[in-house]
mmCIF file of the N, C-alpha and C atoms, coordinates in Angstrom:
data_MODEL
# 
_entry.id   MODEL 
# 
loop_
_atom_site.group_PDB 
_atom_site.id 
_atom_site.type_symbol 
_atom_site.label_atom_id 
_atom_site.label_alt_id 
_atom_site.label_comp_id 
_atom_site.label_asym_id 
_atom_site.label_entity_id 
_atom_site.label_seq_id 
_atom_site.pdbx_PDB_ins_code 
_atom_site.Cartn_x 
_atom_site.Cartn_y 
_atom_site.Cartn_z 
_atom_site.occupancy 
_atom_site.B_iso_or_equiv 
_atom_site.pdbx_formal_charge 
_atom_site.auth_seq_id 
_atom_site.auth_comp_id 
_atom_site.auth_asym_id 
_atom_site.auth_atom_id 
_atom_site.pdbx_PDB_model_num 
ATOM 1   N N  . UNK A 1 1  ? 85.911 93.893  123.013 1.00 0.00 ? 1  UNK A N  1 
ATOM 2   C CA . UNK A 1 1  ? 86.756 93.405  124.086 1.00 0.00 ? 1  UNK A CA 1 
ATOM 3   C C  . UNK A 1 1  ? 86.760 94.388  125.252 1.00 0.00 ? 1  UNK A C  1 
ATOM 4   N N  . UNK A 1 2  ? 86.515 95.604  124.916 1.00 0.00 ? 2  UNK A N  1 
ATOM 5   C CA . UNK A 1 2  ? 86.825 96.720  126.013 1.00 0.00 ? 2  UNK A CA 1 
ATOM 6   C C  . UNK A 1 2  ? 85.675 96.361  126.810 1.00 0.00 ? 2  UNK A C  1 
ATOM 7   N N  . UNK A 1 3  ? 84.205 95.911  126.204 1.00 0.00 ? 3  UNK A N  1 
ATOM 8   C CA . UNK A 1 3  ? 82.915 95.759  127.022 1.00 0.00 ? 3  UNK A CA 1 
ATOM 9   C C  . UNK A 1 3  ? 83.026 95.101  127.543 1.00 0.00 ? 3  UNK A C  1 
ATOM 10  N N  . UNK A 1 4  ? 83.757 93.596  127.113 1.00 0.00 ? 4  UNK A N  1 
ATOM 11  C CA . UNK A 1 4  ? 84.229 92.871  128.251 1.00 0.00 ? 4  UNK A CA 1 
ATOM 12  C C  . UNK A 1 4  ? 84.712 93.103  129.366 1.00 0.00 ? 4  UNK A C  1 
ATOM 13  N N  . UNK A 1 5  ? 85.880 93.790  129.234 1.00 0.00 ? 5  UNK A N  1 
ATOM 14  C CA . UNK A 1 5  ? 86.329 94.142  130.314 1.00 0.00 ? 5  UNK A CA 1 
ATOM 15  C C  . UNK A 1 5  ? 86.096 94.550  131.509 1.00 0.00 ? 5  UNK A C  1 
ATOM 16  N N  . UNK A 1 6  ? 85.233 95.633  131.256 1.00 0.00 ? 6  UNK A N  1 
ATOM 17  C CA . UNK A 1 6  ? 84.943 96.504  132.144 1.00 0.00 ? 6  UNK A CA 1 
ATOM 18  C C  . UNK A 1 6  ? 83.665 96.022  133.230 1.00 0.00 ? 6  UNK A C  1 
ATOM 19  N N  . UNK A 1 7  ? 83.014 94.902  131.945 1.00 0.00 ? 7  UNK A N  1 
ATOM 20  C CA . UNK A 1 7  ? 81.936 93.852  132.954 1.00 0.00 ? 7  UNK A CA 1 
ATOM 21  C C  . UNK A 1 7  ? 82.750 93.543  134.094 1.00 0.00 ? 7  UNK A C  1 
ATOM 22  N N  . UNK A 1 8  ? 83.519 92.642  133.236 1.00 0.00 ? 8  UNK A N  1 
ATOM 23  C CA . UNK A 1 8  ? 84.382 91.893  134.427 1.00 0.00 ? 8  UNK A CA 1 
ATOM 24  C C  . UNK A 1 8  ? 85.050 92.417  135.580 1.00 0.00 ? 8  UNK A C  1 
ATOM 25  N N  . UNK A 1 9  ? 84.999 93.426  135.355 1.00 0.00 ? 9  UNK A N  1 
ATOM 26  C CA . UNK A 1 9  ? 86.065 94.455  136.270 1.00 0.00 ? 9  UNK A CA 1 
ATOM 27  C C  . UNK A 1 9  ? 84.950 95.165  137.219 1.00 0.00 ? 9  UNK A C  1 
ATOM 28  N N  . UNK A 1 10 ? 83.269 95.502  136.951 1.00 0.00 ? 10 UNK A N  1 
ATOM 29  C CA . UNK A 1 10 ? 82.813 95.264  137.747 1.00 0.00 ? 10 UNK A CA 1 
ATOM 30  C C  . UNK A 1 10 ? 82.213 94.241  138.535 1.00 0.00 ? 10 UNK A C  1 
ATOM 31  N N  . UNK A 1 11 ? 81.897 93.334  138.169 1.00 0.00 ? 11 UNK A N  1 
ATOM 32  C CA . UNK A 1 11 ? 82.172 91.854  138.619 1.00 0.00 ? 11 UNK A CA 1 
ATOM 33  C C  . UNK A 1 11 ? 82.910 91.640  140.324 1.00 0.00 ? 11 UNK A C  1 
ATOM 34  N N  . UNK A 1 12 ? 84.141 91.880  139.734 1.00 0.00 ? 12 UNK A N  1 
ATOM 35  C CA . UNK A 1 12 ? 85.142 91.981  140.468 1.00 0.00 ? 12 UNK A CA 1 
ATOM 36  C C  . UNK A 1 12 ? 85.226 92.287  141.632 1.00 0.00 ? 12 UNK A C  1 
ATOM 37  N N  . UNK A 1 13 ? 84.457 93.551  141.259 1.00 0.00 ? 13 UNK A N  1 
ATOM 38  C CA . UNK A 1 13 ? 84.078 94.534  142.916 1.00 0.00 ? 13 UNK A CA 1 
ATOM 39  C C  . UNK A 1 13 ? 83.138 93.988  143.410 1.00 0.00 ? 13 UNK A C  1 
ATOM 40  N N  . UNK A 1 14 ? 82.273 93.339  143.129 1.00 0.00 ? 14 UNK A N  1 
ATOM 41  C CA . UNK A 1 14 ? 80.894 92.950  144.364 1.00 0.00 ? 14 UNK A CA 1 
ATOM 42  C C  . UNK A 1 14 ? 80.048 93.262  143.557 1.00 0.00 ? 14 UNK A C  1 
ATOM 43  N N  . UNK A 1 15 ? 79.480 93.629  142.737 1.00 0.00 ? 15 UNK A N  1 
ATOM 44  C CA . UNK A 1 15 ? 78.137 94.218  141.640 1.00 0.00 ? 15 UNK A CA 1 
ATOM 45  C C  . UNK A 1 15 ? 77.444 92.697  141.926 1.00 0.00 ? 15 UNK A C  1 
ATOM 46  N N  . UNK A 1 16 ? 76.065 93.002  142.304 1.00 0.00 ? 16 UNK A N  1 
ATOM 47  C CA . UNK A 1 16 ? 75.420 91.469  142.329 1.00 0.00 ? 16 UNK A CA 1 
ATOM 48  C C  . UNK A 1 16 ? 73.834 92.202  141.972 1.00 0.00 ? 16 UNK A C  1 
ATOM 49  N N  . UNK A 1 17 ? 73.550 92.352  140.622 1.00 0.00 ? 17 UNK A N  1 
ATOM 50  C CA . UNK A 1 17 ? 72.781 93.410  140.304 1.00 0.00 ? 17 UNK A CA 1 
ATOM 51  C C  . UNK A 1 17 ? 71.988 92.054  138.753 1.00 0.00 ? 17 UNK A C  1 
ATOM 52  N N  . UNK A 1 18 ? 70.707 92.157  139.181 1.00 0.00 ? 18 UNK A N  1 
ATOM 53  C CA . UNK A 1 18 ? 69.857 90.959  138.159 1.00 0.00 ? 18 UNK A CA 1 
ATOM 54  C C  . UNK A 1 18 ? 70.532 91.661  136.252 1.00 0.00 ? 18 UNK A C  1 
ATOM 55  N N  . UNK A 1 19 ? 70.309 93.231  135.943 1.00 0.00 ? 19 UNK A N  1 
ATOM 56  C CA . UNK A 1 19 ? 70.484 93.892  135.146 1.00 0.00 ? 19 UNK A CA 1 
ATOM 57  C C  . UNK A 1 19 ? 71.665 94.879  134.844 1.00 0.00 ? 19 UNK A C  1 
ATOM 58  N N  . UNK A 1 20 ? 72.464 94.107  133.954 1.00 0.00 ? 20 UNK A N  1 
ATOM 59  C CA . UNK A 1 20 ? 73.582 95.402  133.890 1.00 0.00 ? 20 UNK A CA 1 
ATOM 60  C C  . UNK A 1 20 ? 73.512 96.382  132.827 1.00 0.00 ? 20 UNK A C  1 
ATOM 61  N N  . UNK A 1 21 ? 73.983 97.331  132.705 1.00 0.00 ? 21 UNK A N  1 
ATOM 62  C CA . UNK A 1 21 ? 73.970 98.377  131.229 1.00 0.00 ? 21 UNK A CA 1 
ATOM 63  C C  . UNK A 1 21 ? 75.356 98.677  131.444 1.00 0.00 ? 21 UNK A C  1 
ATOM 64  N N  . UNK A 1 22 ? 76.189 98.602  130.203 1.00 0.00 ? 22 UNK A N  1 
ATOM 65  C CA . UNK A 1 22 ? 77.350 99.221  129.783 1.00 0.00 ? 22 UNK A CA 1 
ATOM 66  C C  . UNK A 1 22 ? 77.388 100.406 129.235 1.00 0.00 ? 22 UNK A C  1 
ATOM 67  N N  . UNK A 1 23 ? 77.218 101.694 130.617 1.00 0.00 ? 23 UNK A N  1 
ATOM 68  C CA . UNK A 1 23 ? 76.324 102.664 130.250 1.00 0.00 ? 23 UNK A CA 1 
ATOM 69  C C  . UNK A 1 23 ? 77.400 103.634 128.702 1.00 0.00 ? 23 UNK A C  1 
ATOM 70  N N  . UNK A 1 24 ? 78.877 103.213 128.790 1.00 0.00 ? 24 UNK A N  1 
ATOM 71  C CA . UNK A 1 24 ? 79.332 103.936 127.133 1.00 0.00 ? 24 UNK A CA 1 
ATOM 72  C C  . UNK A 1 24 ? 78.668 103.362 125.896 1.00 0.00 ? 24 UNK A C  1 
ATOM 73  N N  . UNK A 1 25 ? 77.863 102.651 125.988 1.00 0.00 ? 25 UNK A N  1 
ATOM 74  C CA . UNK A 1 25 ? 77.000 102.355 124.658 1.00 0.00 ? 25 UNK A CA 1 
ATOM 75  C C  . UNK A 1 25 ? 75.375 102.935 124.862 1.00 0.00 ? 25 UNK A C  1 
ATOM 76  N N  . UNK A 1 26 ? 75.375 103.025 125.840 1.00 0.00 ? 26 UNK A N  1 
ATOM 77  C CA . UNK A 1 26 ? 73.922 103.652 126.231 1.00 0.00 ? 26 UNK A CA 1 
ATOM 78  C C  . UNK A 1 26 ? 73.751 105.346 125.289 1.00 0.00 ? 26 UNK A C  1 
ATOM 79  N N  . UNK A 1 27 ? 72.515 105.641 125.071 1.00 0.00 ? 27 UNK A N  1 
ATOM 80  C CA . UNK A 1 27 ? 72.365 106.820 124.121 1.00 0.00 ? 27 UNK A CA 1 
ATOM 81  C C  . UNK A 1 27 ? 71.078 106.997 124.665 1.00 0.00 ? 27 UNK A C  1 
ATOM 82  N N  . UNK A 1 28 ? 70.870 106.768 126.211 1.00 0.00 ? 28 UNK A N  1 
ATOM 83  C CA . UNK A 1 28 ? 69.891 106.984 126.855 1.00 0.00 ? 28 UNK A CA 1 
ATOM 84  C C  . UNK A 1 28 ? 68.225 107.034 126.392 1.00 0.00 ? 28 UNK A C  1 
ATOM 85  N N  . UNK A 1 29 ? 68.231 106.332 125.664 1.00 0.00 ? 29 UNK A N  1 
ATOM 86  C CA . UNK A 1 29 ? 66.604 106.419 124.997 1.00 0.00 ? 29 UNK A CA 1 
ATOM 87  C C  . UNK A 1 29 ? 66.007 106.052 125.909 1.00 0.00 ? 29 UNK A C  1 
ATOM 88  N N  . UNK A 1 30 ? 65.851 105.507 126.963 1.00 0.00 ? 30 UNK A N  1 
ATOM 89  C CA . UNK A 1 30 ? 64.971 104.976 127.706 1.00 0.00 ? 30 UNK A CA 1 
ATOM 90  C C  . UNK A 1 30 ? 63.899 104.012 127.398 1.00 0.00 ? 30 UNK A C  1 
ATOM 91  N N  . UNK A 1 31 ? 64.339 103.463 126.488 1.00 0.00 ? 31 UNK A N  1 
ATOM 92  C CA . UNK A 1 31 ? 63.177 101.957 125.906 1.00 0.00 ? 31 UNK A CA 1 
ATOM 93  C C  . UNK A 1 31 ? 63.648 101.126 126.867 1.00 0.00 ? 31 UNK A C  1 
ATOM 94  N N  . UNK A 1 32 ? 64.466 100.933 127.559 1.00 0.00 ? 32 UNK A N  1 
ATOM 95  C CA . UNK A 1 32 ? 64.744 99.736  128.972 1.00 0.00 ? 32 UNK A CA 1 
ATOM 96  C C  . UNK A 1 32 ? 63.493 99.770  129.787 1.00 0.00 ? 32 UNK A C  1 
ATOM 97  N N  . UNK A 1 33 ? 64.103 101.342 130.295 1.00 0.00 ? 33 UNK A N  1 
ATOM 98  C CA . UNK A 1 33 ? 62.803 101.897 131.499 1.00 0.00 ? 33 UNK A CA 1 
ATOM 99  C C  . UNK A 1 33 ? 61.373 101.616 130.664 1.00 0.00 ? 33 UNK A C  1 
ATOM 100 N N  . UNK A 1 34 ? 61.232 102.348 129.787 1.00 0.00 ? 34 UNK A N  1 
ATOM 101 C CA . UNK A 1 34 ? 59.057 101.857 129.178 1.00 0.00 ? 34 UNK A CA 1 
ATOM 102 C C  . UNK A 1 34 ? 59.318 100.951 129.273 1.00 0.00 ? 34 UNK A C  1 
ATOM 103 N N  . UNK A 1 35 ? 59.916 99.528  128.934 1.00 0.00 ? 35 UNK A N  1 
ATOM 104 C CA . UNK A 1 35 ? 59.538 98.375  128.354 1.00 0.00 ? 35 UNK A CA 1 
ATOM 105 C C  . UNK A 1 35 ? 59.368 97.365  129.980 1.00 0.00 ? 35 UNK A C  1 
ATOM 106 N N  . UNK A 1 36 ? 60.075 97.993  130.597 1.00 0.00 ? 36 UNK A N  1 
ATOM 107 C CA . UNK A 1 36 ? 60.339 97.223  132.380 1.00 0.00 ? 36 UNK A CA 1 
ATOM 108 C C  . UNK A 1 36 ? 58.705 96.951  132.743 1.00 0.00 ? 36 UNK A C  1 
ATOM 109 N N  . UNK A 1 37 ? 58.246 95.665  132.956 1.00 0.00 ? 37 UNK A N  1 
ATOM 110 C CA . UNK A 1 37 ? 57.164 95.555  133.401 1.00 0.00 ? 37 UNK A CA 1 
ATOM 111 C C  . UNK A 1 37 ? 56.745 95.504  134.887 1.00 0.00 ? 37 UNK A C  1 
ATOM 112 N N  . UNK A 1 38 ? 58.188 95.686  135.409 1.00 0.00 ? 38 UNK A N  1 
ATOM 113 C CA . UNK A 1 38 ? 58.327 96.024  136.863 1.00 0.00 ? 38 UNK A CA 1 
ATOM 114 C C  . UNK A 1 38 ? 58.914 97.232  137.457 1.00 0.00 ? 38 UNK A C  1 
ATOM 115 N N  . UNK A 1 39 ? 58.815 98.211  136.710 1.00 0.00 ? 39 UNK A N  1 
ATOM 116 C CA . UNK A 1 39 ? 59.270 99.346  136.947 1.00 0.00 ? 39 UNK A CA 1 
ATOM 117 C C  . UNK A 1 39 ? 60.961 99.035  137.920 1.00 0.00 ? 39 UNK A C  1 
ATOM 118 N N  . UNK A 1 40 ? 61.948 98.558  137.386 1.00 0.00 ? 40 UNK A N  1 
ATOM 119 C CA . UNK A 1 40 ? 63.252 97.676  138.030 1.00 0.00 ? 40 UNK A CA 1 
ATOM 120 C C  . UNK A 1 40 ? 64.196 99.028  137.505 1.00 0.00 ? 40 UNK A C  1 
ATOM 121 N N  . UNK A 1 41 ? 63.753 99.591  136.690 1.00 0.00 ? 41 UNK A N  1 
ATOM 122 C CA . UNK A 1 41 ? 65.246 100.366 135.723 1.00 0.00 ? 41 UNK A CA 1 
ATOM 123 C C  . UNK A 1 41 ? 64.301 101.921 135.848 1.00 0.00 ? 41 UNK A C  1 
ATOM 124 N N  . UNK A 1 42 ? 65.113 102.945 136.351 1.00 0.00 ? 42 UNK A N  1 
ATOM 125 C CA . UNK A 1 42 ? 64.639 104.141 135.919 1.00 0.00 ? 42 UNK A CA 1 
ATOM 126 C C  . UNK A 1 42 ? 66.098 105.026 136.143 1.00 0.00 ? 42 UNK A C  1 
ATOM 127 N N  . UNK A 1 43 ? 65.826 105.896 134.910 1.00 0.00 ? 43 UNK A N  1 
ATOM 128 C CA . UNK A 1 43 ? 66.901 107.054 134.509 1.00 0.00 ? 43 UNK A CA 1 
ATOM 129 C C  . UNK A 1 43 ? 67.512 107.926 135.495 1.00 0.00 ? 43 UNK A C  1 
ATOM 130 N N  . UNK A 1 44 ? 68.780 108.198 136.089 1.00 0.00 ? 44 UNK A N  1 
ATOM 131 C CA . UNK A 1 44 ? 69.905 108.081 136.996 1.00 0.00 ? 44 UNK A CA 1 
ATOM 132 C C  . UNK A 1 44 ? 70.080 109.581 136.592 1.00 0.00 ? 44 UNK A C  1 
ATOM 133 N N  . UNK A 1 45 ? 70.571 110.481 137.129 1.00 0.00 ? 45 UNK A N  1 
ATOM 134 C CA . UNK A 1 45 ? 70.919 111.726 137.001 1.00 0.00 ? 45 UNK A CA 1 
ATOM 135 C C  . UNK A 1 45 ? 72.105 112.406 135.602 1.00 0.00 ? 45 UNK A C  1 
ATOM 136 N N  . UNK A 1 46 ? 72.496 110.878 135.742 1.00 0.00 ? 46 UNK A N  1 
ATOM 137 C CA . UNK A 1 46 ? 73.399 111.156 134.040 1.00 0.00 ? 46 UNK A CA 1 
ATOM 138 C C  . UNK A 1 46 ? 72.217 110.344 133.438 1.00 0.00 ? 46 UNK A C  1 
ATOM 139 N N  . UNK A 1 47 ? 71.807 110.495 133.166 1.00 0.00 ? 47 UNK A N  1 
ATOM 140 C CA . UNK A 1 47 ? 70.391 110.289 131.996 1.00 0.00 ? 47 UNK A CA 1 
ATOM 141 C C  . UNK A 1 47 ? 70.865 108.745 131.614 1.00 0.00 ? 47 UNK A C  1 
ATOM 142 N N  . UNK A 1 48 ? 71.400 108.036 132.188 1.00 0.00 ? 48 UNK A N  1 
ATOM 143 C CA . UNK A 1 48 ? 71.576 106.703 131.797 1.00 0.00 ? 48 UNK A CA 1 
ATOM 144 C C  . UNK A 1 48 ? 70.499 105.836 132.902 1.00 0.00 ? 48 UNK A C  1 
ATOM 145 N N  . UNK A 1 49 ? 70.338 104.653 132.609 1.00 0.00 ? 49 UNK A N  1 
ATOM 146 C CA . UNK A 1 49 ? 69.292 103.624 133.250 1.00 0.00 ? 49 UNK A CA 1 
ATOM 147 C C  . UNK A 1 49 ? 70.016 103.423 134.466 1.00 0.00 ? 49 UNK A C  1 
ATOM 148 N N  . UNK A 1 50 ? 69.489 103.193 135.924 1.00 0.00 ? 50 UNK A N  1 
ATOM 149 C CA . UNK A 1 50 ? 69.861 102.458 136.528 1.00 0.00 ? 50 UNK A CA 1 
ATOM 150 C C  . UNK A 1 50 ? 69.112 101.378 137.319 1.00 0.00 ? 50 UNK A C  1 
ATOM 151 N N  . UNK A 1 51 ? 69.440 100.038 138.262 1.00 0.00 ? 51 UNK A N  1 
ATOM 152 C CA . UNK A 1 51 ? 68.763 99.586  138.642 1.00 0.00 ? 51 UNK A CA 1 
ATOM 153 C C  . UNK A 1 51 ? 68.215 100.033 140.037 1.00 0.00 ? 51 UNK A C  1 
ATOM 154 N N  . UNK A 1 52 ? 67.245 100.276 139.980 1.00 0.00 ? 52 UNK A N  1 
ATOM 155 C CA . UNK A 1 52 ? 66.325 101.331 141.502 1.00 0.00 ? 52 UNK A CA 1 
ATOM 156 C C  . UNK A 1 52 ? 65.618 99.822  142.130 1.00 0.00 ? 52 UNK A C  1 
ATOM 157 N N  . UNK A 1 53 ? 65.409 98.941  141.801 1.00 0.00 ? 53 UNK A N  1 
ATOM 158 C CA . UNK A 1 53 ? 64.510 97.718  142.239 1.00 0.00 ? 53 UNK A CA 1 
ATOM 159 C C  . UNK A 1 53 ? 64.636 96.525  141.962 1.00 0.00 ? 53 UNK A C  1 
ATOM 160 N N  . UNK A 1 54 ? 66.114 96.402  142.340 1.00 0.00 ? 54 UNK A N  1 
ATOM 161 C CA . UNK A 1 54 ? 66.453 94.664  141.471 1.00 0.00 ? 54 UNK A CA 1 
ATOM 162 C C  . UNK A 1 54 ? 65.692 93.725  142.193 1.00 0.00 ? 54 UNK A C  1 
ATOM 163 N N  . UNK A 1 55 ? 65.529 93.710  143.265 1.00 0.00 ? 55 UNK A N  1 
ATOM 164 C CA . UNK A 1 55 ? 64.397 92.980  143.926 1.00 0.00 ? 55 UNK A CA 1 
ATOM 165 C C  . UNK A 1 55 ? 63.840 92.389  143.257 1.00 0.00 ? 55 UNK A C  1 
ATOM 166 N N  . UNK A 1 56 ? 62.620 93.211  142.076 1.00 0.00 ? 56 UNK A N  1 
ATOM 167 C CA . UNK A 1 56 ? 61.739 92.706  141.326 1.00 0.00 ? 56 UNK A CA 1 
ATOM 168 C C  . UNK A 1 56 ? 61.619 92.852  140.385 1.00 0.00 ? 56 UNK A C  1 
ATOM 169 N N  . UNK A 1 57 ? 62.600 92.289  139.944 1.00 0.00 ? 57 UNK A N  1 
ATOM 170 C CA . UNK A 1 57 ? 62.832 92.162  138.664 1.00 0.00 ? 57 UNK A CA 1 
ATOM 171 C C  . UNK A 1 57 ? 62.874 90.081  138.324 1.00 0.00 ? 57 UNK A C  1 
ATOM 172 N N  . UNK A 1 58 ? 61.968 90.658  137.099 1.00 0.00 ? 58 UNK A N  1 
ATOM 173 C CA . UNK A 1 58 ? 61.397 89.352  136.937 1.00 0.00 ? 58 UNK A CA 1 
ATOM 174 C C  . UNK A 1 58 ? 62.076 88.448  135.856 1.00 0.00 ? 58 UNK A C  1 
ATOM 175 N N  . UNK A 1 59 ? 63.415 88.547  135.445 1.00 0.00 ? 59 UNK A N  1 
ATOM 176 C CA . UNK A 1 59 ? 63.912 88.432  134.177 1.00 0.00 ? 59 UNK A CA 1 
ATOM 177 C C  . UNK A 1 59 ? 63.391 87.893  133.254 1.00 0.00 ? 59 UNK A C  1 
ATOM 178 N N  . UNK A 1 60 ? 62.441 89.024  132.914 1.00 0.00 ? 60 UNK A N  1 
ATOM 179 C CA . UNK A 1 60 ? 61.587 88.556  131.466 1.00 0.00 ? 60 UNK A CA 1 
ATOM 180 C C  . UNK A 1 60 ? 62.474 89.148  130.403 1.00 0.00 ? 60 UNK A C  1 
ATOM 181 N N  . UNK A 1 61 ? 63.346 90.063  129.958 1.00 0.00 ? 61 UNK A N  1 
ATOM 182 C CA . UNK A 1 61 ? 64.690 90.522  129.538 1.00 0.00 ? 61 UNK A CA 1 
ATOM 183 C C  . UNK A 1 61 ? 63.785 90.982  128.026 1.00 0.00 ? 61 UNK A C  1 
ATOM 184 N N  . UNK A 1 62 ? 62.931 92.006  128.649 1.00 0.00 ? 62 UNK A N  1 
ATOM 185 C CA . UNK A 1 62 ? 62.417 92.826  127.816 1.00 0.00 ? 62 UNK A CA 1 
ATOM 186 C C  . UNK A 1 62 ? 63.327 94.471  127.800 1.00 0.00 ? 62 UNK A C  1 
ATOM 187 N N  . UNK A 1 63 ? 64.314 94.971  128.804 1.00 0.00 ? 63 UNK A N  1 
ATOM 188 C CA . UNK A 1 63 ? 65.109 95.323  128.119 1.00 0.00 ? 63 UNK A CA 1 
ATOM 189 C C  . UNK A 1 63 ? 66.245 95.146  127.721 1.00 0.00 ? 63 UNK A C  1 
ATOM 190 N N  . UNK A 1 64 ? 66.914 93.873  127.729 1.00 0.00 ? 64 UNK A N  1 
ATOM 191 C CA . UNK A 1 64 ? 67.715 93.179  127.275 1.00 0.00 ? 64 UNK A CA 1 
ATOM 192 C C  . UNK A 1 64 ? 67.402 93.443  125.715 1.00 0.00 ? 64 UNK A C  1 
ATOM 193 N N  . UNK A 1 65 ? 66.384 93.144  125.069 1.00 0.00 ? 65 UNK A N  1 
ATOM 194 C CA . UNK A 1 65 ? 65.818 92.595  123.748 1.00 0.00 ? 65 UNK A CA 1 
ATOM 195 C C  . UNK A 1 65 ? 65.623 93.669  122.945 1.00 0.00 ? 65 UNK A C  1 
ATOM 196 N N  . UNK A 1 66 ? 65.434 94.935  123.975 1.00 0.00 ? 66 UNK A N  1 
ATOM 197 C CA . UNK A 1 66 ? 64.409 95.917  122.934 1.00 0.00 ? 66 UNK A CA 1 
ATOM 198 C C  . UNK A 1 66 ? 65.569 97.361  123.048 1.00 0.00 ? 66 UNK A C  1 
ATOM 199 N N  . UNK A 1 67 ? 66.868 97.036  123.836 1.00 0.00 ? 67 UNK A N  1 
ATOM 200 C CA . UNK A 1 67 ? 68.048 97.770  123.606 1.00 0.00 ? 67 UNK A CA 1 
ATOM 201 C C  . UNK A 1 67 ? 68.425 98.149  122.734 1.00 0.00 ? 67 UNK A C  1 
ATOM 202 N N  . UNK A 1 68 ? 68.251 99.052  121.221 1.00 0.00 ? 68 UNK A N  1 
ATOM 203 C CA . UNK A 1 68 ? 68.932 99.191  120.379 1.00 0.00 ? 68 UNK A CA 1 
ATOM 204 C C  . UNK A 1 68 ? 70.241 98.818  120.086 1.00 0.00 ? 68 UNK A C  1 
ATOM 205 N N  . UNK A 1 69 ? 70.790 99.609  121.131 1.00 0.00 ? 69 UNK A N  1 
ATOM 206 C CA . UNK A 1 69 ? 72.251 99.190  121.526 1.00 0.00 ? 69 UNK A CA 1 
ATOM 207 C C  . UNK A 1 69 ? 73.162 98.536  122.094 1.00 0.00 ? 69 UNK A C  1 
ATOM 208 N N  . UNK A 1 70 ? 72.401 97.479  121.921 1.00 0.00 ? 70 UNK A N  1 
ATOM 209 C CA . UNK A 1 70 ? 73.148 96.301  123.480 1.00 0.00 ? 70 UNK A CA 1 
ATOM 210 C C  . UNK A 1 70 ? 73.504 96.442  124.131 1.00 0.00 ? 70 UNK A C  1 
ATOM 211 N N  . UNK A 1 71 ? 73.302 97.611  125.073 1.00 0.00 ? 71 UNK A N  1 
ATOM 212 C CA . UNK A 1 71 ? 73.874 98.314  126.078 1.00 0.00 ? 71 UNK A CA 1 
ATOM 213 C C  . UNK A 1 71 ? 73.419 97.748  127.497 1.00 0.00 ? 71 UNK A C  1 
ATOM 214 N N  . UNK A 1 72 ? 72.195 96.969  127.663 1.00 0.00 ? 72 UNK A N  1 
ATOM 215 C CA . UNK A 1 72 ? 72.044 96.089  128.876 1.00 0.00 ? 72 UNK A CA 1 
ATOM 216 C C  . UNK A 1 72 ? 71.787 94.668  128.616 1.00 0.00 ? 72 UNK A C  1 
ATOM 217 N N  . UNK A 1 73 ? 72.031 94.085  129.718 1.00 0.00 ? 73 UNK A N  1 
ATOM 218 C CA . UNK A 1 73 ? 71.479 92.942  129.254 1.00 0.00 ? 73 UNK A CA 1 
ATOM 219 C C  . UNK A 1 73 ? 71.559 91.978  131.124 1.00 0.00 ? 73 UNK A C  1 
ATOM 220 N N  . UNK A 1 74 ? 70.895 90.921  131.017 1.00 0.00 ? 74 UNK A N  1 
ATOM 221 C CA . UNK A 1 74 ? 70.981 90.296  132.165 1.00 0.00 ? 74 UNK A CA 1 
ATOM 222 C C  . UNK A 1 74 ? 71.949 89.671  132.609 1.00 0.00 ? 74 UNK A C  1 
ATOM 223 N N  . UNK A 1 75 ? 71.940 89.890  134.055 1.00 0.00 ? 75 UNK A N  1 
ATOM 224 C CA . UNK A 1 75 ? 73.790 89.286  134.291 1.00 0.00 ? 75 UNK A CA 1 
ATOM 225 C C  . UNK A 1 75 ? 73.298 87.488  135.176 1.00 0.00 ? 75 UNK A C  1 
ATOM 226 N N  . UNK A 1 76 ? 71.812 87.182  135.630 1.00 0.00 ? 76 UNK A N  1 
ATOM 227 C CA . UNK A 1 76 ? 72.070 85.704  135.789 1.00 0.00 ? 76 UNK A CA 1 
ATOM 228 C C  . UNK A 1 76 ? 70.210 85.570  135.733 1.00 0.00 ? 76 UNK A C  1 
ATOM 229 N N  . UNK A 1 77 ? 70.305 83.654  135.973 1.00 0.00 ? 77 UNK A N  1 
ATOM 230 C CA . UNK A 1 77 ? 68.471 83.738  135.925 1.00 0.00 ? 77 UNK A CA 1 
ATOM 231 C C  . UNK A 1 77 ? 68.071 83.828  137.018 1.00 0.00 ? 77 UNK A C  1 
ATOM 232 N N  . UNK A 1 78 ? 66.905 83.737  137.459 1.00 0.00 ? 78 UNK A N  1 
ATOM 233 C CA . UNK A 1 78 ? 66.060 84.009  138.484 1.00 0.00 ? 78 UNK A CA 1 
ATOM 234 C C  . UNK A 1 78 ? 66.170 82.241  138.878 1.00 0.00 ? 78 UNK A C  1 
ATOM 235 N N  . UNK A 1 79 ? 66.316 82.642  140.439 1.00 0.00 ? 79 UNK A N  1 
ATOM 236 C CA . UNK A 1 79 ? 66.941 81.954  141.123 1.00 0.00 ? 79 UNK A CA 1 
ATOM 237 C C  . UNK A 1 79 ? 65.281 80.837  141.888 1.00 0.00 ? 79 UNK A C  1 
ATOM 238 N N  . UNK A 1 80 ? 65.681 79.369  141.491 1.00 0.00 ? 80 UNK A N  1 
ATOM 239 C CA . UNK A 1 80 ? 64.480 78.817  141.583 1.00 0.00 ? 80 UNK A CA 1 
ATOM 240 C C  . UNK A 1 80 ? 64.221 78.207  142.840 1.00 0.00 ? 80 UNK A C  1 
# 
């Protein structure tokens, strides 16, 4: 429920971002970033993922899938 929350609560503010990470579950492995076939996600100065290129991002939600930790996942689809 708390993960909920805090989505929503950025939500709230304006976040209009293809990929989110709930970076307190993150344990920074960086399998988001390798697995990105668009180079969309790279590691942020707190060693957590961020999005550097939502632009192109193709939501193929290869790191959605390959997250150990369900720590990201996609916030809508690609817009047709």
């Amino acid at each position: 429920m708390e993960a909920r929350l805090a989505i929503e609560e950025d939500f709230k503010k304006g976040y209009d971002l293809p990929v989110y990470v709930y970076k307190p579950w993150c344990k920074s492995c960086e399998i988001c970033v390798a697995f990105c076939p668009k180079n969309v996600l790279e590691m942020g100065e707190d060693r957590k993922p961020v999005v550097a290129r939502p632009d192109d991002c193709i939501f193929c939600k290869q790191c959605e899938i390959r997250c150990p930790d369900l720590a990201i996942f996609l916030t809508r689809e690609k817009k047709k």
